[in-house]
C-alpha positions in Angstrom: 0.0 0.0 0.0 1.0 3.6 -0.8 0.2 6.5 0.7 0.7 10.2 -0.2 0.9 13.4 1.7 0.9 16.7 1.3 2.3 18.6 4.1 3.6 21.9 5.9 6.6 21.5 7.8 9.1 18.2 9.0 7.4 17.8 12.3 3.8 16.9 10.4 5.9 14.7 8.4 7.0 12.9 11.0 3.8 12.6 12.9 2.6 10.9 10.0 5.9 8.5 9.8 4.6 7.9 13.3 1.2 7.3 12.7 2.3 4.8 9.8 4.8 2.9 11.5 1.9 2.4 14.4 -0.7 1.5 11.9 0.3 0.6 8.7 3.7 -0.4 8.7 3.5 -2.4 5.7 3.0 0.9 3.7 4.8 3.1 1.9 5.1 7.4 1.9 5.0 9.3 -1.1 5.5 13.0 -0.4 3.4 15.5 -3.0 5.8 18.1 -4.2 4.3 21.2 -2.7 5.3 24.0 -4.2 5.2 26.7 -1.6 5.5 28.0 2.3 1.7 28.9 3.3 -1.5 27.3 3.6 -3.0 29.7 0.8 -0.1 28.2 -1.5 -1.3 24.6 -0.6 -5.0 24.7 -0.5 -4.1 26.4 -4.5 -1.9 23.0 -5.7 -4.6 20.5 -4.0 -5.7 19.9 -7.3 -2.3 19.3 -8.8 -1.1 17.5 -5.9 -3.7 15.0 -5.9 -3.5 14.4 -10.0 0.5 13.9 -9.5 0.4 11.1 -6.3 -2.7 9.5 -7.9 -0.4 8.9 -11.2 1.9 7.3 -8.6 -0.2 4.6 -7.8 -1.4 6.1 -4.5 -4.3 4.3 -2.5 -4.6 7.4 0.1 -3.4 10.9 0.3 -3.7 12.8 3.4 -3.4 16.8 3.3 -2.1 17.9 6.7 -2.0 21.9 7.5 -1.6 23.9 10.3 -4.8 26.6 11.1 -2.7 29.2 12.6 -5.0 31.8 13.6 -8.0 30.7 11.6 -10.5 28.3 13.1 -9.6 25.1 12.2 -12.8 24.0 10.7 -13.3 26.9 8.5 -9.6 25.9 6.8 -10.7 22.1 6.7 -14.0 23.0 5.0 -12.3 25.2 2.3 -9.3 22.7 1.6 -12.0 20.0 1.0 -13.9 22.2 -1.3 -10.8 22.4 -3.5 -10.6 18.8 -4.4 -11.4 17.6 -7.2 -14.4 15.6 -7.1 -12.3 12.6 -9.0 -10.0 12.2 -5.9 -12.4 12.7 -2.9 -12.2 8.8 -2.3 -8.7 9.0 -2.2 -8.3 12.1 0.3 -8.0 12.9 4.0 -8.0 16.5 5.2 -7.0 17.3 8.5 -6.0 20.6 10.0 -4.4 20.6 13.4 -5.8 23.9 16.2 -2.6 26.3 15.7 -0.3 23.8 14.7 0.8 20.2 15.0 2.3 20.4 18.2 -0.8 21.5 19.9 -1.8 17.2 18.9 1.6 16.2 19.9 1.3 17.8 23.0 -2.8 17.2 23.4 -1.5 14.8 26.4 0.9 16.8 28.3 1.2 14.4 31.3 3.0 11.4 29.2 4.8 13.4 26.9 6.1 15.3 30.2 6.7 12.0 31.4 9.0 11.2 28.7 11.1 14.3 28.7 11.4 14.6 32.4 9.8 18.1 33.2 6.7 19.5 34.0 3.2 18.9 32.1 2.8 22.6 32.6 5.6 23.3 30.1 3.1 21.6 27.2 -0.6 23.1 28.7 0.0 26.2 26.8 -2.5 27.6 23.7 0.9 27.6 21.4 3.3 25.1 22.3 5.0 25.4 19.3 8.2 26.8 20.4 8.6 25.0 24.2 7.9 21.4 22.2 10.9 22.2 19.8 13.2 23.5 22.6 12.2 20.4 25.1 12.9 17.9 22.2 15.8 19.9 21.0 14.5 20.4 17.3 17.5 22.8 15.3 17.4 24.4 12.5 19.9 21.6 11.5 18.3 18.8 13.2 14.8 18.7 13.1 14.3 15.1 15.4 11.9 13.5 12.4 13.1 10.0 14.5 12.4 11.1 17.7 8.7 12.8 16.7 7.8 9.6 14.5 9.0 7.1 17.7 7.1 9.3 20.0 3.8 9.5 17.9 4.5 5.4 17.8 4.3 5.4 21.3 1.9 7.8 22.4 -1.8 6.8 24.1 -3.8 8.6 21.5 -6.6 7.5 22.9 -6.1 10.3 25.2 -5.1 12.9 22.0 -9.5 12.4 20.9 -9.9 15.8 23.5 -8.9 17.3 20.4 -11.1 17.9 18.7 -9.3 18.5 15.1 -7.0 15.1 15.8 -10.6 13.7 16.4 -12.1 14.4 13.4 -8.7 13.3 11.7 -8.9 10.1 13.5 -12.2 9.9 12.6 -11.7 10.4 8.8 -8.7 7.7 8.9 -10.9 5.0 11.0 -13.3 5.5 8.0 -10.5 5.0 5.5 -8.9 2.1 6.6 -11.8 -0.3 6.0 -11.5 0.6 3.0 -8.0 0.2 2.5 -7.6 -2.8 4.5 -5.1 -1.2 7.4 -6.1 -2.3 10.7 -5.9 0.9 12.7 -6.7 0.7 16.3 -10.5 2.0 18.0 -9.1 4.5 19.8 -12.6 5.1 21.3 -12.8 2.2 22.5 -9.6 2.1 24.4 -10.8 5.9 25.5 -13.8 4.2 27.5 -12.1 1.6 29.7 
């Protein structure tokens, strides 16, 4: 199986690494050649993005942006809207609150636990910036291992409070009976 993405920056890439190593490991990444720097620039080349990994053979491609300032369902509704309708059964949008890290660090207790300080440090609205200096991401080392192992790892279970990892989780659990990946019911593990 082959799956395609179309992302922002190296820590979204690496969540998805994670995610495929936890879920699909028999699968393969193909990264979309996104032309740009900005969400405007990404929501234009959906169209071209999607024609270029379908004609790679593609079974999925998952569009992961950051909402920034903008309410994350507002961007997820007008990224959808630019899909061709001859790829929507091949796409997953998802749009993390702010930015990735604000999933990565949607359970602040473990992920304290792991790095040895305080949960505090990761219950902020932005956590951007405290994520990156905890983990040690550089400008020359970005810790694409260390993000996918940790997303491996995680109880994401606990990341459904969410609520725009939930809806991604959602879309994916949908996805994967068709695709024959046997990702895990997170909700159910979230009611025990």
């Amino acid at each position: 199986m082959k799956i395609g993405y179309c992302v922002e920056g190296s820590t979204d890439e690496a969540l998805l690494e994670g995610l495929r190593r936890r879920w699909c490991p028999h699968a393969t990444l193909e990264k979309g050649q996104f032309r740009g720097t900005t969400g405007q620039s990404q929501r234009r080349e959906i169209p071209k993005i999607c024609f270029e990994l379908q004609s790679k053979g593609v079974n999925l491609i998952v569009f992961l942006r950051d909402a920034n300032n903008e309410a994350w369902r507002d961007v997820l509704k007008a990224d959808t809207a630019r899909c061709p309708g001859i790829y929507t059964y091949l796409a997953v949008f998802a749009v993390c609150d702010r930015n990735v890290e604000c999933w990565l660090c949607s359970d602040a207790g473990w992920l304290a636990s792991q790095f040895h300080c305080e949960a505090a440090e990761f219950r902020v609205d932005d956590p951007k910036r405290r994520f990156q200096r905890i983990i040690g991401v550089t400008a020359l080392d970005r810790k694409h291992e260390e993000i996918a192992t940790l997303v491996k790892e995680a109880p994401l279970y606990r990341w459904l409070q969410n609520k725009s990892f939930e809806q991604f989780y959602d879309s994916l659990w949908q996805k994967s009976k068709e695709l024959g990946c046997e990702i895990e019911n997170l909700r159910q593990r979230s009611s025990h």
